[in-house]
C-alpha beads as a LAMMPS data file, in Angstrom:
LAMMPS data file: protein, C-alpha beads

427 atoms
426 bonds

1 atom types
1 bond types

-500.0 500.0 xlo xhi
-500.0 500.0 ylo yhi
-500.0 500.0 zlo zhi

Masses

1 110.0

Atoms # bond

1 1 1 -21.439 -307.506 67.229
2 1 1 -21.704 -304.951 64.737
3 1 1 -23.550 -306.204 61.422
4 1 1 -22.590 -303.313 58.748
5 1 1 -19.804 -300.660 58.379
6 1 1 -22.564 -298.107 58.977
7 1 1 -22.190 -295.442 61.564
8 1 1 -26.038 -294.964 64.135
9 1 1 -27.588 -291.405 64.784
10 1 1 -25.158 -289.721 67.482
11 1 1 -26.449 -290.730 70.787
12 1 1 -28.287 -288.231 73.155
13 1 1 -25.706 -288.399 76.486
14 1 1 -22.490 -288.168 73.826
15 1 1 -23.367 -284.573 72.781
16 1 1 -24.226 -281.246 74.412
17 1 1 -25.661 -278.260 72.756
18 1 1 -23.002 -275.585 72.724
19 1 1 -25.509 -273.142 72.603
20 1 1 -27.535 -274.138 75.756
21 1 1 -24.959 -276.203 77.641
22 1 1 -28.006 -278.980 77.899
23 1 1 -27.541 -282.581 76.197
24 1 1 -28.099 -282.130 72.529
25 1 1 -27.638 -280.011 69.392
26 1 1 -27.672 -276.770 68.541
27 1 1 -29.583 -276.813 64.921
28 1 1 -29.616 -273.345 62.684
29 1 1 -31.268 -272.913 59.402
30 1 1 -29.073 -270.434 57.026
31 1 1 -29.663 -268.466 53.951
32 1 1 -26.395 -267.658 52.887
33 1 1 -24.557 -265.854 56.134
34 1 1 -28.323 -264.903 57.270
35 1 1 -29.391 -267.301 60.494
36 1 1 -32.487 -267.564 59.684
37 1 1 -33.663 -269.797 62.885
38 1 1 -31.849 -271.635 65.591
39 1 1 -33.258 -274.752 67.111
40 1 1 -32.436 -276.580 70.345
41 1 1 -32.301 -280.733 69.243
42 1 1 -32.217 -283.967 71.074
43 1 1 -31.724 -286.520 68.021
44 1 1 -28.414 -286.773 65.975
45 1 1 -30.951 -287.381 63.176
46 1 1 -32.936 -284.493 61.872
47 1 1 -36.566 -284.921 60.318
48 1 1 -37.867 -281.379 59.300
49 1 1 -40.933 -281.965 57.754
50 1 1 -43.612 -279.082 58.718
51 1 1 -41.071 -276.710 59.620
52 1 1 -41.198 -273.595 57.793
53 1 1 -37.990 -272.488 57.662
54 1 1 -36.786 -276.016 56.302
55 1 1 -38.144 -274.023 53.048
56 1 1 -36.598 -271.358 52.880
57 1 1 -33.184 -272.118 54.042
58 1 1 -30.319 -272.776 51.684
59 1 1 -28.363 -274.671 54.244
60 1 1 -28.762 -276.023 57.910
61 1 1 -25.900 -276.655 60.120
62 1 1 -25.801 -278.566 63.230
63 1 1 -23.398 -277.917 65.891
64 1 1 -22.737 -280.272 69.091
65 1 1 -19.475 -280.782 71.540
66 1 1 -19.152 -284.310 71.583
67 1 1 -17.378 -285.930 74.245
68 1 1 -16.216 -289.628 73.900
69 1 1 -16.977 -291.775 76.751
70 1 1 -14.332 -294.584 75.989
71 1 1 -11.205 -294.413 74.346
72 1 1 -10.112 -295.784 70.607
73 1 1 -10.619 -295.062 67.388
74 1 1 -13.906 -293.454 66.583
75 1 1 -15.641 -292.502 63.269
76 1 1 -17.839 -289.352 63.133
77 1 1 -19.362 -288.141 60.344
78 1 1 -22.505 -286.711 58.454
79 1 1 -25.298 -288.762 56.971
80 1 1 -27.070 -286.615 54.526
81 1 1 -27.467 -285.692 50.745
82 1 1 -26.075 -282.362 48.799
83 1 1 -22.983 -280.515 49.712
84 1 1 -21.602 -281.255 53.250
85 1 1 -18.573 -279.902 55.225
86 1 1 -17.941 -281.802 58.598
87 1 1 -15.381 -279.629 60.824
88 1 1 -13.699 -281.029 63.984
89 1 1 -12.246 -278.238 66.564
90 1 1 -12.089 -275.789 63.763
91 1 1 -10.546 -278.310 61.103
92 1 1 -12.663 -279.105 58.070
93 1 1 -12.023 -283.012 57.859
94 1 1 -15.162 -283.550 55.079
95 1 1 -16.294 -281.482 52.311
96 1 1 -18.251 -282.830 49.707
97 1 1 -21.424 -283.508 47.365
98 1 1 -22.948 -286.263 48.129
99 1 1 -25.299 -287.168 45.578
100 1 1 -28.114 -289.417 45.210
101 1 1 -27.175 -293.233 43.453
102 1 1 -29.242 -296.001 42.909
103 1 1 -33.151 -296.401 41.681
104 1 1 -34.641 -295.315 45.147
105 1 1 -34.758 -291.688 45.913
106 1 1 -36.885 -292.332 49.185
107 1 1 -34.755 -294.926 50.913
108 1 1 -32.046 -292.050 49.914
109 1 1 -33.412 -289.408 51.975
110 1 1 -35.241 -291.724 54.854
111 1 1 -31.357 -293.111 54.756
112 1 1 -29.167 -291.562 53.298
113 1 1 -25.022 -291.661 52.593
114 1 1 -22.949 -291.507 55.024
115 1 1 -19.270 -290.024 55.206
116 1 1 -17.237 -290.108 57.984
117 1 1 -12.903 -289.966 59.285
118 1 1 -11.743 -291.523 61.874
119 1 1 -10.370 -289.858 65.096
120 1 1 -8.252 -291.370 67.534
121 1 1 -9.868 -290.167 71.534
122 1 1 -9.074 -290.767 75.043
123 1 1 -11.648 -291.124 77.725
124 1 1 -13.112 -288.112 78.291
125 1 1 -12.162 -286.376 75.483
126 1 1 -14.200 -283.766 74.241
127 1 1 -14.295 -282.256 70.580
128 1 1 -16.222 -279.414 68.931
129 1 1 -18.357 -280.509 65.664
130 1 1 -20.083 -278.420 62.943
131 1 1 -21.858 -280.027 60.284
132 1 1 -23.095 -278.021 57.366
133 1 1 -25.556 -279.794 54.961
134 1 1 -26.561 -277.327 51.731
135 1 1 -27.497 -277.775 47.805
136 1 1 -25.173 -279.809 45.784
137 1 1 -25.022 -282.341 43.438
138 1 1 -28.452 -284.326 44.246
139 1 1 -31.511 -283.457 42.518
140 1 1 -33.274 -284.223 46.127
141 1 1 -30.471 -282.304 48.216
142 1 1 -33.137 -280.030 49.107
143 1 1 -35.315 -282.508 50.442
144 1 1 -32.069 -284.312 51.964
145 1 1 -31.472 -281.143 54.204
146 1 1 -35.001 -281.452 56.072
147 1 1 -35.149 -285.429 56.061
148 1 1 -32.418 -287.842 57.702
149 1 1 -29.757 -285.734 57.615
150 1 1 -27.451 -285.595 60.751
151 1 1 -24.678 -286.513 62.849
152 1 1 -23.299 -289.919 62.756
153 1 1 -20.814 -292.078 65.139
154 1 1 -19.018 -295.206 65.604
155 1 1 -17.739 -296.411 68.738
156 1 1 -14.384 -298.104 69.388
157 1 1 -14.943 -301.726 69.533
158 1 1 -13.344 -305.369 70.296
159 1 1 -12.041 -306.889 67.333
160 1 1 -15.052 -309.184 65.791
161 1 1 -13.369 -312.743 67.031
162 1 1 -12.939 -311.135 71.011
163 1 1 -17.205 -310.133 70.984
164 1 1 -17.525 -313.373 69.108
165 1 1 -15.572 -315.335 72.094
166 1 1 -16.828 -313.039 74.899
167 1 1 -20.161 -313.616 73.578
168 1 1 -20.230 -317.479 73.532
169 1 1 -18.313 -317.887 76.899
170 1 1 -21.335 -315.833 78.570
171 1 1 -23.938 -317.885 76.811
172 1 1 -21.655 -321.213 78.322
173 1 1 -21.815 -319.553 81.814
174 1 1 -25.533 -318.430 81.727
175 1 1 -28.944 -320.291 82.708
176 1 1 -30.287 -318.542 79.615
177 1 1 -29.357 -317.467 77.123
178 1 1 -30.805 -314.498 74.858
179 1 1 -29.421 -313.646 71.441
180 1 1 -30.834 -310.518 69.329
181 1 1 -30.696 -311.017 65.844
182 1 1 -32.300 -309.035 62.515
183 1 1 -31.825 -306.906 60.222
184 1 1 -31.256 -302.628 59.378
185 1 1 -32.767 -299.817 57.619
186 1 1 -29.875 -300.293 55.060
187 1 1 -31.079 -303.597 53.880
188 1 1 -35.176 -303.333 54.477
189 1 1 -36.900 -300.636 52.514
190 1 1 -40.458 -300.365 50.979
191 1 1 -38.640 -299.027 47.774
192 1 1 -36.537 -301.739 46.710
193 1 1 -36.215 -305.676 46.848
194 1 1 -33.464 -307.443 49.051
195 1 1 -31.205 -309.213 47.181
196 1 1 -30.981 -312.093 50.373
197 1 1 -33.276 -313.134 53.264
198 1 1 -29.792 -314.194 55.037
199 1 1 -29.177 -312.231 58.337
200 1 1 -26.030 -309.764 57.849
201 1 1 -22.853 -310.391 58.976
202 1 1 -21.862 -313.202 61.197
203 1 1 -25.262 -313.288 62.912
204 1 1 -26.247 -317.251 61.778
205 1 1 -22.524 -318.410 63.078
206 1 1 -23.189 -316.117 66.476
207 1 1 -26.399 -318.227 67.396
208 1 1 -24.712 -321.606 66.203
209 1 1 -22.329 -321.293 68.337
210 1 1 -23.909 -319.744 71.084
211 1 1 -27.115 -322.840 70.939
212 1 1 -24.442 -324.950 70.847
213 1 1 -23.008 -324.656 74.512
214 1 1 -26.367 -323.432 75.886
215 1 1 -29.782 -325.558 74.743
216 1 1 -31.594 -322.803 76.479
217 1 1 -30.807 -320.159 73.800
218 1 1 -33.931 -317.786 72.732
219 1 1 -33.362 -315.688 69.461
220 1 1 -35.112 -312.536 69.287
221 1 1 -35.757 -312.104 65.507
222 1 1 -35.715 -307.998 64.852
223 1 1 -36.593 -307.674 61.251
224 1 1 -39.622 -306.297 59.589
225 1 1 -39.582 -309.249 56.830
226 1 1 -38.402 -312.585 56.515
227 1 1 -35.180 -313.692 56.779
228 1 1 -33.494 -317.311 56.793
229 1 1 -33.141 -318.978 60.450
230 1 1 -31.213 -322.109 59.534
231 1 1 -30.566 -322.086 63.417
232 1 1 -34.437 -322.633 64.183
233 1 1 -34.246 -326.572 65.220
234 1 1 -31.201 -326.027 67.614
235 1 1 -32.772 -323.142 69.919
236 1 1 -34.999 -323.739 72.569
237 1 1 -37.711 -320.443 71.670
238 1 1 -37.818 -317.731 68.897
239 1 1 -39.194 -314.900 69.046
240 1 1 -40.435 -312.367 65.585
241 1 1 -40.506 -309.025 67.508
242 1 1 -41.032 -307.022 64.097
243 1 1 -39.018 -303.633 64.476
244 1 1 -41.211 -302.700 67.718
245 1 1 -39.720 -299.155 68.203
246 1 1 -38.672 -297.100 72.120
247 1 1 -40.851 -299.738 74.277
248 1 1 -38.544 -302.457 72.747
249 1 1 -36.579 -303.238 75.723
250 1 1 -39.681 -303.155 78.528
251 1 1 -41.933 -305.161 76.319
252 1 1 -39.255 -307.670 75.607
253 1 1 -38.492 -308.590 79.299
254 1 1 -42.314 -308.651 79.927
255 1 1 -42.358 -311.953 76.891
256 1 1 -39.392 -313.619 77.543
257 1 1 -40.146 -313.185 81.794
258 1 1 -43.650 -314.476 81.005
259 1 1 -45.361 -311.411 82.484
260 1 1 -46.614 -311.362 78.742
261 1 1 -47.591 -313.259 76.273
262 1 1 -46.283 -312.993 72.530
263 1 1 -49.869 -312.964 71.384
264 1 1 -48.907 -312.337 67.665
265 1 1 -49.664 -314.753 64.860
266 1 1 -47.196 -314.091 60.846
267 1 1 -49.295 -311.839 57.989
268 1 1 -46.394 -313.671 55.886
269 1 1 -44.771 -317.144 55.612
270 1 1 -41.566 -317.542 56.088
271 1 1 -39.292 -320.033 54.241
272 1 1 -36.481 -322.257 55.148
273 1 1 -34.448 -320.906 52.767
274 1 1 -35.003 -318.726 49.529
275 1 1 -34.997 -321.209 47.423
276 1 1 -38.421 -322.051 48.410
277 1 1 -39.744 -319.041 47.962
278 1 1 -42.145 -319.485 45.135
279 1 1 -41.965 -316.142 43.636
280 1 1 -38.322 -314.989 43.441
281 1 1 -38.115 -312.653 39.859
282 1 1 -39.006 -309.524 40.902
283 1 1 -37.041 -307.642 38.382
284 1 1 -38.947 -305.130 36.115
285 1 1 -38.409 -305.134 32.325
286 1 1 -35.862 -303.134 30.480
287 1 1 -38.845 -300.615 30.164
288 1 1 -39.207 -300.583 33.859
289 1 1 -42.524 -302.862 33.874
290 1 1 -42.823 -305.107 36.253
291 1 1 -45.662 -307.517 35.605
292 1 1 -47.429 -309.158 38.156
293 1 1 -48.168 -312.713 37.111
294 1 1 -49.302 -315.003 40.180
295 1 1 -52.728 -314.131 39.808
296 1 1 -55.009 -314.915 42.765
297 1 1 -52.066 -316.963 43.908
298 1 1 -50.441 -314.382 46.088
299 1 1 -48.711 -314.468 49.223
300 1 1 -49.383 -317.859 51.286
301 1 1 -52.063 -318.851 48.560
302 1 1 -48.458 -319.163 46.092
303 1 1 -46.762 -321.314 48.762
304 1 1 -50.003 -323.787 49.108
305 1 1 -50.379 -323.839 44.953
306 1 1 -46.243 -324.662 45.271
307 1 1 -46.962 -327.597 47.913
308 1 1 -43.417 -325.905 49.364
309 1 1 -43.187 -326.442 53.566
310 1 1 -42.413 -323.388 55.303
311 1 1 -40.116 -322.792 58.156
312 1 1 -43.539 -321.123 59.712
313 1 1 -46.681 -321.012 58.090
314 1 1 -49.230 -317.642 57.319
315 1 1 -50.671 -317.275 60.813
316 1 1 -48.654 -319.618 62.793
317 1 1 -47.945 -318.051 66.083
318 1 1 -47.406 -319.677 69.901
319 1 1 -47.875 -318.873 73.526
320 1 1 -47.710 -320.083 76.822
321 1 1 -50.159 -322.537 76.572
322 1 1 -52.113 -324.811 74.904
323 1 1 -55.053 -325.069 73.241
324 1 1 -57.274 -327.402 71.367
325 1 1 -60.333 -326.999 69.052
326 1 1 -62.932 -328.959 68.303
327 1 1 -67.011 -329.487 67.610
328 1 1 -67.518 -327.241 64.699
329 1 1 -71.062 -326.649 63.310
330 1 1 -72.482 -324.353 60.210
331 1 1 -75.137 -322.714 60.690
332 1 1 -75.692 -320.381 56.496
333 1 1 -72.628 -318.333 56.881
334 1 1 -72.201 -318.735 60.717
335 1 1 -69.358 -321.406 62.291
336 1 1 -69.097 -322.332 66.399
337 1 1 -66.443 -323.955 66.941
338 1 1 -65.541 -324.999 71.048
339 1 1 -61.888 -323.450 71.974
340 1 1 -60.317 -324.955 75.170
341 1 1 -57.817 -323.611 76.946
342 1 1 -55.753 -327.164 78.300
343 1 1 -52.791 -325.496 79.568
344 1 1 -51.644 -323.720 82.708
345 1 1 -51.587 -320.068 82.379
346 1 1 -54.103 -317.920 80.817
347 1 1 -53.448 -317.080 76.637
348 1 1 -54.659 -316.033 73.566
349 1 1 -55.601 -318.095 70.562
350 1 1 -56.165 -316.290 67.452
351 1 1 -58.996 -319.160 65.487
352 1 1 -58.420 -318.861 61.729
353 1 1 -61.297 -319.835 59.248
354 1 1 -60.575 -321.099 55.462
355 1 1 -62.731 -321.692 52.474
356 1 1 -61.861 -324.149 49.660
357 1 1 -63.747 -325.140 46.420
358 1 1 -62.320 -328.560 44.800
359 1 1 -64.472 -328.467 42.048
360 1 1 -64.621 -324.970 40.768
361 1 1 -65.778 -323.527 37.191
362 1 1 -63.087 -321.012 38.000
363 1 1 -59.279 -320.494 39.193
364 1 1 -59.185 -320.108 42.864
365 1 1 -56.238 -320.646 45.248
366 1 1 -55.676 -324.107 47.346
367 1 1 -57.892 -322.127 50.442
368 1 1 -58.109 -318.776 51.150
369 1 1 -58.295 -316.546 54.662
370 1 1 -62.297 -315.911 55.244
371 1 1 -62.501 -314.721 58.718
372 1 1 -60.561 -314.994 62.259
373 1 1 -62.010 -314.121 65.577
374 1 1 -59.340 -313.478 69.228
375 1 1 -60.115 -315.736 72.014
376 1 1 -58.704 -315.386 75.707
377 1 1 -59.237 -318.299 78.232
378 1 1 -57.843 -319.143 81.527
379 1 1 -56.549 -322.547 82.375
380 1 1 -58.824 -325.021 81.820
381 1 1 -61.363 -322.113 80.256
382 1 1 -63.981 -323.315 77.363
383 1 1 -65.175 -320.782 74.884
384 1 1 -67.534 -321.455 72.143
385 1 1 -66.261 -319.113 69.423
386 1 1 -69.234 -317.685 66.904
387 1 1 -67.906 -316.029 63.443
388 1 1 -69.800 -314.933 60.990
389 1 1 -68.053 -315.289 57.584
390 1 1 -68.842 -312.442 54.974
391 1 1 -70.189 -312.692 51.669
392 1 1 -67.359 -311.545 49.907
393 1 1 -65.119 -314.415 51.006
394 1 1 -67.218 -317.050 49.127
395 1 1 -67.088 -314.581 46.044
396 1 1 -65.030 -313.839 43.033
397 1 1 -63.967 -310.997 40.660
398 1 1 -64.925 -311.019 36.911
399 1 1 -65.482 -308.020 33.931
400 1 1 -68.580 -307.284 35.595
401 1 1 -68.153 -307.583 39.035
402 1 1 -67.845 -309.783 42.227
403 1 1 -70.112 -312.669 41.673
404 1 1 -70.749 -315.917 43.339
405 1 1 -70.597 -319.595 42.634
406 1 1 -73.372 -321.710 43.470
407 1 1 -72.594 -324.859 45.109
408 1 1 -70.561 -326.150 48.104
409 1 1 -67.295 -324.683 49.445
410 1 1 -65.122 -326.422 52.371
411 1 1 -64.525 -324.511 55.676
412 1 1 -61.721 -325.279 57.708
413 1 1 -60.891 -323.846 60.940
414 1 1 -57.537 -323.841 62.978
415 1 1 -54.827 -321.615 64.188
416 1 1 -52.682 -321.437 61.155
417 1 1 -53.514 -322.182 56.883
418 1 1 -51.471 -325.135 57.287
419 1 1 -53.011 -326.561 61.164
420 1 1 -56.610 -326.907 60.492
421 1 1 -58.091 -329.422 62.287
422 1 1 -61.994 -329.172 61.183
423 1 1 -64.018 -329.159 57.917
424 1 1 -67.272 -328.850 57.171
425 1 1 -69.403 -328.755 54.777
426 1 1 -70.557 -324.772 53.393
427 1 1 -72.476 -322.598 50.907

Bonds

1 1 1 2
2 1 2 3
3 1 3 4
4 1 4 5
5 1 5 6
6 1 6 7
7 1 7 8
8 1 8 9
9 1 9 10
10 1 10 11
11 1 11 12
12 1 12 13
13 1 13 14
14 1 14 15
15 1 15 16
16 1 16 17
17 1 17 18
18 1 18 19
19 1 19 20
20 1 20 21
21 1 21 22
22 1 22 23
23 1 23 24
24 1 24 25
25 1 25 26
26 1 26 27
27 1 27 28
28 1 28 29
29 1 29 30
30 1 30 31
31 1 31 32
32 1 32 33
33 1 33 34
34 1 34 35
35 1 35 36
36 1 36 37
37 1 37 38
38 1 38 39
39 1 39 40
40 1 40 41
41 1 41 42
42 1 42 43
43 1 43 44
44 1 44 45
45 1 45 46
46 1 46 47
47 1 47 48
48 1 48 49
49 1 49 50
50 1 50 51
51 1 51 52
52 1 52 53
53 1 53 54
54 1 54 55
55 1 55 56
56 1 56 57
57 1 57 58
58 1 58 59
59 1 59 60
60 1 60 61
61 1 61 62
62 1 62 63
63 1 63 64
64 1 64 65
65 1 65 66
66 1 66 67
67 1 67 68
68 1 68 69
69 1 69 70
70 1 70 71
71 1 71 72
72 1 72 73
73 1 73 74
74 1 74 75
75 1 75 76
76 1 76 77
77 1 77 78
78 1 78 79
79 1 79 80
80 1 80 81
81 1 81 82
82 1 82 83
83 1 83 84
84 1 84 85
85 1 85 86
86 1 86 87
87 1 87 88
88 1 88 89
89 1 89 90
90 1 90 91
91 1 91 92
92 1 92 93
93 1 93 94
94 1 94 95
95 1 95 96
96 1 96 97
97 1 97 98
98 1 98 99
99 1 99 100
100 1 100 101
101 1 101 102
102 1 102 103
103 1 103 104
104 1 104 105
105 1 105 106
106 1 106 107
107 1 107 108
108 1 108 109
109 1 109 110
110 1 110 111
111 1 111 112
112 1 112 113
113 1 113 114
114 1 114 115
115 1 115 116
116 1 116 117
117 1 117 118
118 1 118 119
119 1 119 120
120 1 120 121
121 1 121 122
122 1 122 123
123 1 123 124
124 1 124 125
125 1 125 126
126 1 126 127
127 1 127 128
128 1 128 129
129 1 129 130
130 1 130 131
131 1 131 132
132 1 132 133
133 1 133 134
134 1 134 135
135 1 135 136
136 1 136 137
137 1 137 138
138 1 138 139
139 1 139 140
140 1 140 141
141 1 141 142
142 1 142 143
143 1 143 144
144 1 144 145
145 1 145 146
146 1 146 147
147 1 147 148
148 1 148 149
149 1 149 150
150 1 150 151
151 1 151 152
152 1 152 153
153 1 153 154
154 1 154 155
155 1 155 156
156 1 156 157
157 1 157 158
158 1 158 159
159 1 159 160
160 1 160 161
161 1 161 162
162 1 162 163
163 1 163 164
164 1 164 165
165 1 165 166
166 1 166 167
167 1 167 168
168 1 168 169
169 1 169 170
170 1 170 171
171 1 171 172
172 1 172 173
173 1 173 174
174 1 174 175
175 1 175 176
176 1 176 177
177 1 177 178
178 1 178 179
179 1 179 180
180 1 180 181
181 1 181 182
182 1 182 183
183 1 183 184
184 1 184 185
185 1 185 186
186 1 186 187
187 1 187 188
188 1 188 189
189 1 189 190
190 1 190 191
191 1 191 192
192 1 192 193
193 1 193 194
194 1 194 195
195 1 195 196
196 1 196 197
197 1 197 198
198 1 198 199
199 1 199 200
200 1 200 201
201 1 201 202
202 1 202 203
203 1 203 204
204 1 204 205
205 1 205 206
206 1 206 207
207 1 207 208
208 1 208 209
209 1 209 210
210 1 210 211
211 1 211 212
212 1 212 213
213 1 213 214
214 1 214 215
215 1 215 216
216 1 216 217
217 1 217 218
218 1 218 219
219 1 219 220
220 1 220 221
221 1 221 222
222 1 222 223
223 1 223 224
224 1 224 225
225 1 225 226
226 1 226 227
227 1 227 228
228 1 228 229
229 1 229 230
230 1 230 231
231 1 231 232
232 1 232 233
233 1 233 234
234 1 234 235
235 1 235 236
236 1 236 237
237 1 237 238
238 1 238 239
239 1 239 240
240 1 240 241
241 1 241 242
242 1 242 243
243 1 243 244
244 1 244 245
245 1 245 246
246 1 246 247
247 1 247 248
248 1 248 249
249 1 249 250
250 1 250 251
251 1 251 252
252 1 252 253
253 1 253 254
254 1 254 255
255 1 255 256
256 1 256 257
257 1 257 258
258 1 258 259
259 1 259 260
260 1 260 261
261 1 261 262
262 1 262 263
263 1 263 264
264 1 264 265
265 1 265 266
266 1 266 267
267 1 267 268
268 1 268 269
269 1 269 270
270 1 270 271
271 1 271 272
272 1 272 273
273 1 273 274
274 1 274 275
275 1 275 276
276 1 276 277
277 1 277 278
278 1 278 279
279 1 279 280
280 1 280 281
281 1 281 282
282 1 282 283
283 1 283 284
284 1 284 285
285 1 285 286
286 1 286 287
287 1 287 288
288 1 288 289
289 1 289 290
290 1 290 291
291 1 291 292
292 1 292 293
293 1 293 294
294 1 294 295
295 1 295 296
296 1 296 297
297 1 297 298
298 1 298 299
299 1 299 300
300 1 300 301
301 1 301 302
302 1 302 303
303 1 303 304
304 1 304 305
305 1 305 306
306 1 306 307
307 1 307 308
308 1 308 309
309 1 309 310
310 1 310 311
311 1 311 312
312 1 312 313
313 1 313 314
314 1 314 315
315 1 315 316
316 1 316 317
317 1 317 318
318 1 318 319
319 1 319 320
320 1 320 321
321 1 321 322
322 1 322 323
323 1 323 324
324 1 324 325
325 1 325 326
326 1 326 327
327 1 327 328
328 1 328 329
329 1 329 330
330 1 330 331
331 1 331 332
332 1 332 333
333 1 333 334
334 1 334 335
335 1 335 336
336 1 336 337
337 1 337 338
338 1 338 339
339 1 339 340
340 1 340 341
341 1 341 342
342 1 342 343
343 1 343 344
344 1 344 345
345 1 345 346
346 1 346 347
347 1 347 348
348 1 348 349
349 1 349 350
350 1 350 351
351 1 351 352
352 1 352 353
353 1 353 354
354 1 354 355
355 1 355 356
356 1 356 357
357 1 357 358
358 1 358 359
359 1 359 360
360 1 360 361
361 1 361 362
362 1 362 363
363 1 363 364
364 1 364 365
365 1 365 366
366 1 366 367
367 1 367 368
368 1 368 369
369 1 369 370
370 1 370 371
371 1 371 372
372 1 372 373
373 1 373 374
374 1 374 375
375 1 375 376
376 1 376 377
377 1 377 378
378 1 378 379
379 1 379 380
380 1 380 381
381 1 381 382
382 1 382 383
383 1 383 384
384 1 384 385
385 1 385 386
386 1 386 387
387 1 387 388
388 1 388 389
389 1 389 390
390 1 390 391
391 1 391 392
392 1 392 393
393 1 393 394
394 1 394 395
395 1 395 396
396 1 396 397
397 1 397 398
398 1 398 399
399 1 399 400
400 1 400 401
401 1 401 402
402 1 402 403
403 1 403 404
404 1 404 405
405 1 405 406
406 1 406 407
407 1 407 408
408 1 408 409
409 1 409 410
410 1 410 411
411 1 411 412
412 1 412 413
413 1 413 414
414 1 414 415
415 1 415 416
416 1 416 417
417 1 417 418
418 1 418 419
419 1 419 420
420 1 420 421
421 1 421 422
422 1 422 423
423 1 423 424
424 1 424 425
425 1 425 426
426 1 426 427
């Protein structure tokens, strides 16, 4: 089920290179009616960077016969930013600047506006594109013509309630039942905030109803953030797969086939809903300052300070098999701790270690991260697990440097900041 009104880079087998006759595009770079380069391509999306006639061009124009391999109404169009002219078999169907909005000029040009007709095609049907992308309106056009500029499509598709149906009647008639969930480049950037950790479009309602006539539903979470799973008690397995690029599909059947193991344990926490979140005001000052207030209370150490439960904690993460932890000993700066393996199949435990200081002449957070060390075991296999925690965990920052308390901290050691087991005594 589609998720956004967004049109995807055009796909390699829809397009041949008019120029070779080979699957692609044909790419030229122009300076006025001068060709200054032409370019075989095999990605609707272009990404110019290092090339040295992206410089000196003054437009680029991409060129592809696409032919549509089911019929309906499609969308085609251009994705880029400055002045752009989309022609169809000779007929100029788009031409205009398309200039930078908003308060991000990266997440512009990494993704930028899109513009696009739709075009009614039969099976089969092949049409002739040209695409020219040049200066325009945007301050950053140049930059737009040599990064995420190019073609863009939309395939027909069922009406949202048939994929909805179709979708849940498979689940009903399945032994198991997978359903891929996350989020797009549209709504994660590094340059802005989100505005919701809800999943887009009718994703939430799709795994509802799918759990509910399947209990054996997995969810395949494919976001690079958090986002709200209010879903997460009715499945039988998710699994956070973090944007994991072409090797997606092989490494996916390798987890959910067992072949694998996940292996992976969260760098973040993620909530049960937003309104747990403890920091939530991330917007800057009239002046543009944004001040950062938490202090040394950052991250996890805000959610422990908030006493706030998490859907799933700062370094929770599960396998195929179990595991249990026990005799811990201190020896200066050095913890054992024994890690047995009481499962069936052979895993990975990832053993987190945590430092605390109740009674403290200074702010510190609840506990803090001090050191982790990977452990692999077969069934039934006992490791005893040596790590050596550094100085700087046990210290903290003032106006002349990092400096260190005297006295007793706590360790505690586990597999998440929330499941820890063991304490001990430290300094």
């Amino acid at each position: 089920m589609r998720t956004g009104d967004d049109l995807i880079p055009v796909p390699l087998e829809l397009v041949t290179d008019p120029a070779t006759e080979t699957p692609g595009l044909c790419l030229r770079y122009l300076d006025g009616e001068r060709v200054l380069d032409t370019q075989h391509r095999t990605a609707g999306r272009l990404v110019l960077f290092g090339d040295p006639h992206a410089a000196a061009a003054s437009a680029i124009e991409l060129r592809a016969r696409l032919r549509a391999d089911v019929a309906g109404e499609w969308r085609l169009g251009v994705a880029a930013l400055g002045h752009c002219v989309v022609e169809l078999d000779g007929e100029t169907v788009i031409d205009t600047d398309i200039a930078f909005e908003g308060s991000d000029p990266v997440a512009a040009l990494l993704d930028p506006p899109q513009r696009w007709v739709e075009r009614e095609l039969a099976a089969g049907q092949e049409v002739d594109v040209r695409i020219t992308v040049g200066s325009g309106a945007s301050a950053t056009a140049g930059l737009g013509m040599i990064l995420g500029a190019g073609l863009v499509v939309a395939r027909p598709e069922r009406a949202p309630e048939e994929e909805f149906a179709a979708a849940v009647e498979a689940a009903r008639r399945s032994e198991v039942a997978v359903v891929v969930v996350g989020t797009t480049e549209q709504l994660e950037s590094e340059g802005r905030d989100r505005t919701t950790l809800a999943l887009p479009g009718r994703q939430n309602d799709l795994v509802a109803a799918v759990a509910a006539v399947n209990p054996r539903t997995v969810v395949v979470v494919n976001s690079g953030a958090p986002v709200e799973m209010p879903w997460r008690d009715d499945v039988a397995a998710v699994l956070l797969t973090w944007f994991p690029g072409q090797e997606f599909g092989a490494a996916l059947a390798d987890v959910l086939t067992g072949a694998a193991e996940p292996g992976g344990r969260l760098p973040t926490t993620w909530p049960k809903e937003l309104a747990d979140v403890p920091v939530r005001d991330t917007t800057p000052a009239a002046d543009g300052t944004l001040t950062y207030d938490e202090g040394v209370h950052i991250g996890y150490r805000a959610w422990l300070r908030a006493g706030v439960q998490p859907a799933y904690p700062f370094g929770h993460g599960l396998g195929y098999t179990v595991w249990e932890l026990s005799d811990l000993a201190v020896d200066g700066h050095d913890i054992e701790v024994t890690v047995a393996n009481i499962g069936e199949r052979t895993g990975k435990q990832v053993v987190q270690v945590y430092l605390s200081r109740e009674d403290s002449a200074i702010e510190r957070p609840v506990r803090w991260l001090a050191a982790f060390a990977s452990v692999t075991a077969e069934p039934g296999g006992v490791r005893r697990v040596r790590i050596t925690l550094p100085q700087r965990a046990f210290q903290h920052w003032t106006d002349a440097g990092w400096d260190t308390e005297p006295g007793p901290f706590t360790v505690h050691v586990g597999t998440s900041v929330i499941a820890l087991p063991l304490t001990a005594s430290i300094e």
